[in-house]
Structures are given as structure tokens and as C-alpha cells.
DOBA-45663 format. One record per residue: x, y, z of N, C-alpha, C in turn. Coordinates in steps of 0.1 Angstrom, whole numbers, plus 5000, padded with zeros to 4 digits. Example, Ala and Ser with C-alpha at 12.3 -4.5 7.8 and 13.67 -1.06 7.14 Angstrom:
2
513249435078512349555078513249675078 512849785071513749895071512950005079 
// end
This chain:
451
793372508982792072548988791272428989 790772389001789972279000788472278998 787772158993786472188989785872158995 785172169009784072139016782972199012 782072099017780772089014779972249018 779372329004778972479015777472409024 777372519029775872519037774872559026 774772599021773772589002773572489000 774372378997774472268992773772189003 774072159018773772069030772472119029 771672229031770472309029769672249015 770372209004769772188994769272068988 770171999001769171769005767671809002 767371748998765971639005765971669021 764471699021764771669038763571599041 763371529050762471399053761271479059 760171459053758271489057758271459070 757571549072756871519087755671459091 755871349098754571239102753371299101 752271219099750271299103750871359113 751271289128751371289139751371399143 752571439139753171569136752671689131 752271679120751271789115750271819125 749571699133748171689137748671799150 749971759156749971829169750771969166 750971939156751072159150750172249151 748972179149747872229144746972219156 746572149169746372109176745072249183 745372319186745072449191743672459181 744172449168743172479159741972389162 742172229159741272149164740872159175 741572199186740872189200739572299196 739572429192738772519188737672479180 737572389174737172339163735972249170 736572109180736172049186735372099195 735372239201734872309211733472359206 733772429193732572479184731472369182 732172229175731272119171730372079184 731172059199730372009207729272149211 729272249209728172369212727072329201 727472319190726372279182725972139183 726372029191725271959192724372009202 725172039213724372079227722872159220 724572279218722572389222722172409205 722372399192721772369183721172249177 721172159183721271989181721571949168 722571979163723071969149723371779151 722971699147723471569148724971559150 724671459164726671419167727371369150 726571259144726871189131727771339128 727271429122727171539113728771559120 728071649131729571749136730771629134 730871559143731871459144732471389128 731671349115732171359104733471499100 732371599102732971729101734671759108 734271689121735971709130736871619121 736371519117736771389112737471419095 737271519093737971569081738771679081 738571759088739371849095741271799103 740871689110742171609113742371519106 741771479094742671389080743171549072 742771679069743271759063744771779072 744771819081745771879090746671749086 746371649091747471539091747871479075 746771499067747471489047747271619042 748371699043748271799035747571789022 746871849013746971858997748371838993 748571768983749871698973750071868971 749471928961750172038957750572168965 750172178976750572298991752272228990 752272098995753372078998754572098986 753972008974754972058964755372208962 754372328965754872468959755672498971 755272438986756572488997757972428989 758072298988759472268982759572318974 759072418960759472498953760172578957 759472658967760172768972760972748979 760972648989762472598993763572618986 763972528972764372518958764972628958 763872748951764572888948765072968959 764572928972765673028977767072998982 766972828980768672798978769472828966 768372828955769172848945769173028941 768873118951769173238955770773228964 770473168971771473158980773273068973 773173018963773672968958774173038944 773873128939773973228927773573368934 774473478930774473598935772773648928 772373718933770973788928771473888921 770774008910770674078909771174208913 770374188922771374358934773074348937 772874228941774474188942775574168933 774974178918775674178908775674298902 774574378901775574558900776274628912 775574598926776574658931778274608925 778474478924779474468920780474488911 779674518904780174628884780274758888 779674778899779874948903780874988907 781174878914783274898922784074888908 785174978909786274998902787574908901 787474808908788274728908787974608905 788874498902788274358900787574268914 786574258916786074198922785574048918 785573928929785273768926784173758935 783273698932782273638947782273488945 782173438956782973278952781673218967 781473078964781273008975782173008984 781772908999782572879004783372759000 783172718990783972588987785372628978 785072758976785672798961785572828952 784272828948783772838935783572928933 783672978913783473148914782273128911 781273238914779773238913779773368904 780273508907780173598898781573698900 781973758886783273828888782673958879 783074088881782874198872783274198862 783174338857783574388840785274368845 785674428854786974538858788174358863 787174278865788074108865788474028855 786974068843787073958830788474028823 788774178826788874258816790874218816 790774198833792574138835792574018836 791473938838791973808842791073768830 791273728818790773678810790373538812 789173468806789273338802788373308815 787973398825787673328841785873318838 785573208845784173208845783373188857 782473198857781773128872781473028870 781572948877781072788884782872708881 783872808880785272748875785872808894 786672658897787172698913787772888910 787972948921788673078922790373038916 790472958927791872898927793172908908 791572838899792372898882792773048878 792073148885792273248882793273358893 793373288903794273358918794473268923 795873248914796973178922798173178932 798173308937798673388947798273268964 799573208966799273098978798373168988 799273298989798373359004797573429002 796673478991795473458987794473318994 794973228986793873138986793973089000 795373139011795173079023794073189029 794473309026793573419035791873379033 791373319018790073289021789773189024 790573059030790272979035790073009050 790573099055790673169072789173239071 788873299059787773329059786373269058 786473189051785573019053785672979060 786672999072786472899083785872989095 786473109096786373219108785173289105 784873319095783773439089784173539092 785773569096785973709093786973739083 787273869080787773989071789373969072 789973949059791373949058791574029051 792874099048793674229044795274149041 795274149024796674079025797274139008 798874149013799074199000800874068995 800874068983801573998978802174068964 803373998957803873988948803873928938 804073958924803973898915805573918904 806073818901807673858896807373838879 805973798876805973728864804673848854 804873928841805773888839806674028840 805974078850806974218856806374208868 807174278879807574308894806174378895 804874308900803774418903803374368919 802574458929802174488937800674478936 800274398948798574358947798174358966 797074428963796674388978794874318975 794974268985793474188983792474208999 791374258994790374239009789374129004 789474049016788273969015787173949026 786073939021784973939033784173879034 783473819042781973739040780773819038 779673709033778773799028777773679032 776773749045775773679045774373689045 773473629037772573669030771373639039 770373759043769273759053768373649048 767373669061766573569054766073399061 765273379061765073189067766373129058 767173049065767772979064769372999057 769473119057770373179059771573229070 772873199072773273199082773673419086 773673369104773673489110775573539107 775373679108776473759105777373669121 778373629114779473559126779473429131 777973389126777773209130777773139119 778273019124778572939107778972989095 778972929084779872959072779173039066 779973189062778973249051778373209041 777773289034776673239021777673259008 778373379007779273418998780673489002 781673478995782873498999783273608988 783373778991783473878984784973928982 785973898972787273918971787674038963 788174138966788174268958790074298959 790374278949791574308944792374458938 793374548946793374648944795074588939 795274738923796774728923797474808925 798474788934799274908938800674858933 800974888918802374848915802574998913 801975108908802275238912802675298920 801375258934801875368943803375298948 803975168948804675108955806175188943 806075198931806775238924807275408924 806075478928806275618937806675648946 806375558957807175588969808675488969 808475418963810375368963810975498950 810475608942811175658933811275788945 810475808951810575948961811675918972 811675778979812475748982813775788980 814175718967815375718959815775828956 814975918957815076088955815576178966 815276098977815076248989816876168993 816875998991818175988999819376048987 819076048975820076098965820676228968 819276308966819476418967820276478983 819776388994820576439009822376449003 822576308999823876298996824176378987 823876478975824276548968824276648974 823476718984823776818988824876859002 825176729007825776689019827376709016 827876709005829376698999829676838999 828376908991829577058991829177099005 828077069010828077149022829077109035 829377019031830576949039832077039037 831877049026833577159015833277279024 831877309026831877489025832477469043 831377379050831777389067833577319067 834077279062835277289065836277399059 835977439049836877559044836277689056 835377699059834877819066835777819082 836077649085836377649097837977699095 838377589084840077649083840277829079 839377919075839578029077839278049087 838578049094838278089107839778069115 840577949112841677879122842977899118 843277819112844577869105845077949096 843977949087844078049072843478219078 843278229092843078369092844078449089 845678449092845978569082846878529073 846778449064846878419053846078439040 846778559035845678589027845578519012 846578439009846678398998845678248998 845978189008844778059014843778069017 843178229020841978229020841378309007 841678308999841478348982840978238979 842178138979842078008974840577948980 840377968993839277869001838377938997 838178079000836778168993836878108976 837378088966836978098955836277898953 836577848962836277708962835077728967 834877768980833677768985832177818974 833177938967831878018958831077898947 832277818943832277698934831177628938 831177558951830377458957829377518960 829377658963827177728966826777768955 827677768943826977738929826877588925 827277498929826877388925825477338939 825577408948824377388954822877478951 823077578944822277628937821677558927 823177538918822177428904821377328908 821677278921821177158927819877198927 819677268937818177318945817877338930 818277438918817277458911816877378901 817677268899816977178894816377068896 815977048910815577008921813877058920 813677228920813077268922811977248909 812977268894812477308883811677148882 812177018881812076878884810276908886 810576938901809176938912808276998903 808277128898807277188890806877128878 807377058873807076988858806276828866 806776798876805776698882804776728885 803976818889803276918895802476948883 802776968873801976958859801676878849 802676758856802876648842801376618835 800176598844799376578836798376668827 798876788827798376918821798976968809 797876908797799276928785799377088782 800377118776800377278771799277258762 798477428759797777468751798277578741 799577658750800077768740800677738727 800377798715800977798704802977878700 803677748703805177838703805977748688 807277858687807477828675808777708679 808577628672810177528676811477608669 811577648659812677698650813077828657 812577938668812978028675813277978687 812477848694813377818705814477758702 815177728689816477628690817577748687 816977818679818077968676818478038687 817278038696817578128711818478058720 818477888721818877818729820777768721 820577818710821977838703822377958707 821978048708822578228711823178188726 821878128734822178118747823878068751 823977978743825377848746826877898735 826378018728827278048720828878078734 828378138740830078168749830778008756 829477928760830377788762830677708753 830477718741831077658727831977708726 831877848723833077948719834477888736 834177908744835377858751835677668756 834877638749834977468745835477448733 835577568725836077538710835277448702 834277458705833177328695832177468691 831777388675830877478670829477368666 828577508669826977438672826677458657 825777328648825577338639824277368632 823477438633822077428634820877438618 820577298617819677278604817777278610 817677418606815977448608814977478594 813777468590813277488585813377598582 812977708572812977858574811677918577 810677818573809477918576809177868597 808677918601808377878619807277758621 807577628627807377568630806477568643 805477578641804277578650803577468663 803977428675803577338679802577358696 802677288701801677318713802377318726 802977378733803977368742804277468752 805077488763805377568770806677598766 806577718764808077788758809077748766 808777778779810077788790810977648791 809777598788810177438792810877368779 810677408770810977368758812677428754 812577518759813677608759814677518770 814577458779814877418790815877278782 814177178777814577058767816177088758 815677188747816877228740818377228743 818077358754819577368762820277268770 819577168777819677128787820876998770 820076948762820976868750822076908744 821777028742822777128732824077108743 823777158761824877188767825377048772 825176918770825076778775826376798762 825776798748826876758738828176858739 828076968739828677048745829977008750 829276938765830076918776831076768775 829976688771830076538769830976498756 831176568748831076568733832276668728 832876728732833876808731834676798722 835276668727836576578712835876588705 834676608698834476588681834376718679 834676868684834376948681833477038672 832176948671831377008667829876938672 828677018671827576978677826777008668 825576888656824776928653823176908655 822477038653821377038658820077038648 819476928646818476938636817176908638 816477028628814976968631814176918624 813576848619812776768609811476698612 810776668602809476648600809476488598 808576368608808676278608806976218607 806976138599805276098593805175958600 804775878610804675778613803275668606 802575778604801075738599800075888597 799175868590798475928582797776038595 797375998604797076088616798176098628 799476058625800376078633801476158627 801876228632802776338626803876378636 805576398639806176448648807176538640 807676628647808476708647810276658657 810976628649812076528655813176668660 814076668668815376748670815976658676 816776678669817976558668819076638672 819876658687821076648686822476528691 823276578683824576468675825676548679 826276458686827476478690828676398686 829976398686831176348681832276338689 831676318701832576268711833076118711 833076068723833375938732832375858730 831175878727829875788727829375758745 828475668744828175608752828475448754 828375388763827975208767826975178762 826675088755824575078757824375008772 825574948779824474908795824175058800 824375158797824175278801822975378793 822775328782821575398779820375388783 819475268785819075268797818075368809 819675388817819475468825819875608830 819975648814820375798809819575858821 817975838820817075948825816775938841 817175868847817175868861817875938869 816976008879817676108885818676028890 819876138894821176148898822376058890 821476028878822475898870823575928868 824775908867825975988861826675828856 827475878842828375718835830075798844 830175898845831375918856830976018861 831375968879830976088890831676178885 832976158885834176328885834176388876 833676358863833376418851832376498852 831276428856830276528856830276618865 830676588878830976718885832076798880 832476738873833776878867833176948854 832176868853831276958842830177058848 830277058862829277128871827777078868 827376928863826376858861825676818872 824476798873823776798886823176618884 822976608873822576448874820776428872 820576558870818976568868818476648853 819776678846819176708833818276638819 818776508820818376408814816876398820 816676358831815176378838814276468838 815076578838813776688833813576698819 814376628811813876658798812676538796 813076438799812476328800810676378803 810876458817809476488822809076598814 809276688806808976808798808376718787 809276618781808576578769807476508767 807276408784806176348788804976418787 805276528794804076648792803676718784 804676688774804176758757803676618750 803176488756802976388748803776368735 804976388744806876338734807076248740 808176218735809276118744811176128735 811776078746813476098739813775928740 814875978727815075858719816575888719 817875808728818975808724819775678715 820575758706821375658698822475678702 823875598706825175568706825775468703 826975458701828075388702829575448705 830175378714831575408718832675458709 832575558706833775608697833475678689 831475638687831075748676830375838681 829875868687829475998695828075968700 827376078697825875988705824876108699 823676068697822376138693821476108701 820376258704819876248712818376308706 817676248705816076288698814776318705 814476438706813376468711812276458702 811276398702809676378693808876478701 807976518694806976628702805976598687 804676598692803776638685803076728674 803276718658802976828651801276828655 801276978648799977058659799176998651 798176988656796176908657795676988646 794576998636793777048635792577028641 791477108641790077088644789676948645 789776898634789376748636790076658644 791576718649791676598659793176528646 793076538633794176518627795076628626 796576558627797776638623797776688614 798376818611798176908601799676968600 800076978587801177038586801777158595 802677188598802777288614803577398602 803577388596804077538587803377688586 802477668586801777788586801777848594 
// end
């Protein structure tokens, strides 16, 4: 960014007095009036010529020597209104605290003159009268407000940052010119102040590439069976019409794949709803130790024909916490039937719940299920929770897995202010921990959930 000289500064010379000469014929009108009066009063008052003519005679030494101190208090005020024009005022510095974003007001040379609360608070260490340039180092930044120093108009520019994560920035910058004598006009010459306002969009840019990554996942996951169903439909329609033994076969496949497009849609759908509330924590009082018993009853027939048995360690008295039953119920099953599925070779699956004290006002309630299978990779843990993840396609579809179970637990726990915690290794099976919040008292501290 280069430092030319602002127009504050060229404004803020010395500037060279103006001759008697000068003054005299500023004023001129006044003395002709003056002169006009003096010669009536000789005429028709006979005031002595000596008299009047002294009188003119001091009148054009005032006009042509000012008083020393008239002129000093004009160059005062000169002074302060460059050094208005040079330092933001007042007004211009709360509107500025009043915007929600980081905002800089800089000269035209560069210089920062004033930055907000919402600047100091990310860009530490920044001061005024320090170039912009130390604090926004973004190249096409500092080219856009050099276009703007030079053009006096409005740029709109967005950039990246790789350091020391992948974030998203856009920047508006504008001129700002300040009314007034000696102040320049909106569009001529260099503004007075250069107003830079910084928005971040590493969210929304992170939203729409995850919605993205959703609508094309999901086309393709539903595009396969529906592919299975229109070609089995056609070969009965063609060659399998009287074949009744090939069309058993094709109808009991078909039934296969519009239940696997069912689980799709509905956990597609179930997904959508828990987004749709993420930021609305539960207020209902539900018991954890009845939803893991119910979510055991529920899975008892696919154990029982997996031959693995569910092993379940609960408190006896009911565990009290803040949550949405359904959903919680959802969390449970969705683990219990992952180990289940995933977990088989170790033939057994245990499910525990326990009481975890992190600190004196932090309290969680842990379910831990453990499995005794195959384990996991750790380059794969990871990215357990991302929709459509799978560590093997054919497995999991032979598990009738949709690839979104891990994700909606993920978002259920987010919404109970939990989070899941996986443990593996290859060979030894894998643990999967849900945290959820033991319930609040009145004050705002955790309180035993037993009661």
C-alpha cells in the first residue's frame, strides 16, 4: 500500500498571508461607503476635511493590518478543523461500535485512525496511528483500498485465509467524506476517511458446501436402489412375465431396496428435524436408566438372531436428566444396533452407565457402549460422524445401514449440550460414549440426578 501524501495533511501547510493590497480590495465596497459618508459630512455638516479624512485613514490601515489576534484565532480554527478532519470525531466513533462487525477507518495514506470493540477483540495488538497494512494483510485487501484512494469509489472483495484454519472473509470498503469548508465533495478528490468493514463468512461458506455434500450424497444413495427397482420392474414386465419363480426372486429384491429407500428418506427426514431444533435445548425431565432398558427390549430379536448378548450395567434408582425422550431413545438404539451389527465376532455388547465429575459445577452422565469386534482404523475415527461415511460400502449395506446413524447421534447430543467420544483399536473392538449433562439445580449448579 503506498503512502501518499493525504489532502488533511496538504490542507494542514502553512499557507502564505495575504498582502494589505489584498485585504484593502476585499473590503473595498465597505470603504467606498465609508468614503461616501465622510465626503457628506464635510459638505453638508462641515465636519473638518483634517477630521473625516484621518478617520478614512484608519479605517484602510485596519482593513489592510488586521489585529494580530483576529488572525491568530482564524488559524486556530483552521488547525482544529483539520485536525477534525484528520481524527474521526465523536459521532463517527459510536456509530462505529454500533456495527457488529469489525470495522477500521484509516486515512488515505493508510493509517489506522480508529477501529471498534468487535476489531480490537480479533485482531489484537492493533492501534490507531499504526499503517492498516500490520493488521490486514490480505494482498487484495490492501489492493481494493488503494482503488479506493485513488477512484473514491466502493469495493466488495472476499478472500481466504489457510492459516491457522481454512476461514472465509469478505470485506466492504468505502469512502467517507466529511462536509464542511475544506473538505472534499462526495466523488472529487481523495476522501477524508477510508471506512473498512469486515464480515466472516467461514460458516455460511461451511453450510453451503455441507448442504451441498448432502443433496449430492444423498441423490446417489437414492439413485442405486431406484435403479434395482426400474430394472427388476422392467424384466418382469419382459422376460420374467411367466416365470414365476424369477419373479419371486425379483419381487422379494425389489421389497429389499424400498426398504432400504425408506430407511433412507427416514433418516434423511429424522436428520432434518433435529437440525430444525438444534438450537432449542430440551426442557423435559426423562429417565436415562428406562430409556436404555427399552432400547435393550427393543434390539432383543436382532441380538437374539446375531447371537450376541446385550449386556446392560444401570444404576438402580432412575437417573433423571433434561432431554427429549424420542431422541434419546434414537441415540441409544442407533449404538446398541451399530455394535450389534459391526461387532458381532465378539459376541457380546456391553452397555453402561455411569456418573462422571469433571469439576465441582460440571457433572455428566457417561453411556458407554463396547463392543468386541474388529475395531476400527484411527484414520477413520475421525470421520465416524459425517453423513454418508461408511469404513466398507458392502458391509454396510449388507447391514441395511444408511450412513447417517452416527450423524444423528452426533446432532441429538449437540442438542442435549453432549457430545460422543469414540475409543478403538483394530482387533479390540471399539467404545462408543455418549456425555449428556447431569440435571441443574436452581442455582445453575449440578446436582446429583438420583432423586
Amino acid at each position: 500500500m503506498t503512502l501518499s501524501p493525504s489532502p488533511n495533511e496538504e490542507a494542514s501547510e502553512p499557507q502564505a498571508a495575504a498582502s494589505p493590497l489584498t485585504r484593502i480590495g476585499e473590503a473595498r465596497w465597505i470603504l467606498l461607503a465609508v468614503l461616501i459618508a465622510a465626503a457628506y459630512a464635510v459638505l453638508a455638516l462641515e465636519v473638518p476635511v483634517w477630521a473625516a479624512a484621518g478617520f478614512f485613514a484608519v479605517l484602510v490601515l485596519l482593513a489592510g493590518f488586521p489585529p494580530r489576534k483576529a488572525a491568530s484565532r482564524r488559524v486556530k480554527l483552521s488547525a482544529q478543523r483539520e485536525i477534525r478532519r484528520m481524527w474521526p470525531g465523536t459521532g463517527m466513533k459510536v456509530t462505529v461500535d454500533a456495527l457488529p462487525s469489525p470495522c477500521f477507518v484509516a486515512d488515505g495514506r493508510g493509517i489506522t485512525r480508529y477501529v471498534n470493540t468487535q476489531a480490537q477483540a480479533k485482531y489484537g495488538g492493533v492501534k490507531p496511528g499504526a499503517p492498516l497494512s500490520f493488521s490486514l494483510r490480505a494482498p487484495s485487501l490492501l489492493e481494493a483500498f488503494d482503488r479506493v484512494c485513488t477512484t473514491g469509489g466502493t469495493e466488495r472483495i472476499n478472500w481466504i485465509e489457510k492459516v491457522p484454519t481454512e476461514s472465509w472473509y469478505e470485506a466492504h470498503i468505502a469512502p467517507i467524506y466529511m462536509p464542511g469548508a475544506g473538505g472534499s465533495e462526495p466523488g472529487q478528490g481523495l476522501p477524508d476517511f477510508i471506512l473498512v468493514v469486515i464480515q466472516d463468512q467461514t460458516e455460511n461458506r461451511r453450510l453451503e458446501r455441507m448442504r451441498t455434500d448432502f443433496v449430492a450424497n444423498a441423490s446417489h444413495e437414492l439413485r442405486t436402489p431406484l435403479a434395482s427397482l426400474t430394472g427388476f420392474i422392467e424384466t418382469i414386465q419382459g422376460a420374467a412375465r411367466n416365470d414365476p419363480e424369477a419373479r419371486d426372486r425379483f419381487l422379494s429384491i425389489m421389497l429389499e431396496q424400498a426398504g432400504r429407500m425408506r430407511r433412507l428418506i427416514d433418516d434423511i427426514l429424522s436428520l432434518s428435524r433435529i437440525e430444525l431444533k438444534a438450537h432449542v435445548r430440551p426442557e423435559n425431565l426423562v429417565d436415562l436408566t428406562e430409556i436404555i432398558r427399552h432400547s435393550k427390549d427393543a434390539l432383543a430379536p436382532m441380538a437374539k438372531d446375531l447371537d450376541v448378548d446385550i449386556r446392560v450395567q444401570v444404576p438402580d434408582e432412575p437417573v433423571k436428566i433434561r432431554g427429549d425422550r424420542d431422541e434419546l431413545i434414537q441415540v441409544t438404539e442407533n449404538l446398541i444396533e451399530n455394535a450389534l451389527k459391526y461387532g458381532n465376532s465378539g459376541k457380546r455388547v456391553d452397555v453402561v452407565l455411569a456418573e462422571q465429575e469433571v469439576s465441582a459445577d460440571e457433572q455428566f452422565w457417561v453411556l458407554s457402549v463396547t463392543d468386541y469386534g474388529e475395531g476400527i482404523a484411527p484414520e477413520h475415527l475421525p470421520r465416524l460422524t459425517e453423513r454418508f461415511y461408511r469404513i466398507d460400502m458392502e458391509s454396510s449395506r449388507a447391514m441395511k445401514g444408511t450412513g447417517l446413524g452416527l450423524a444423528i447421534v452426533k446432532h441429538i447430543l449437540t442438542r442435549h449440550r453432549g457430545r460422543l467420544e469414540i475409543e478403538s483399536e483394530p482387533g479390540k473392538g471399539a467404545t462408543f460414549k455418549a456425555k449428556l449433562p447431569a440435571l441443574e439445580n436452581s442455582s445453575g449448579l449440578a446436582e446429583k440426578a438420583s432423586a
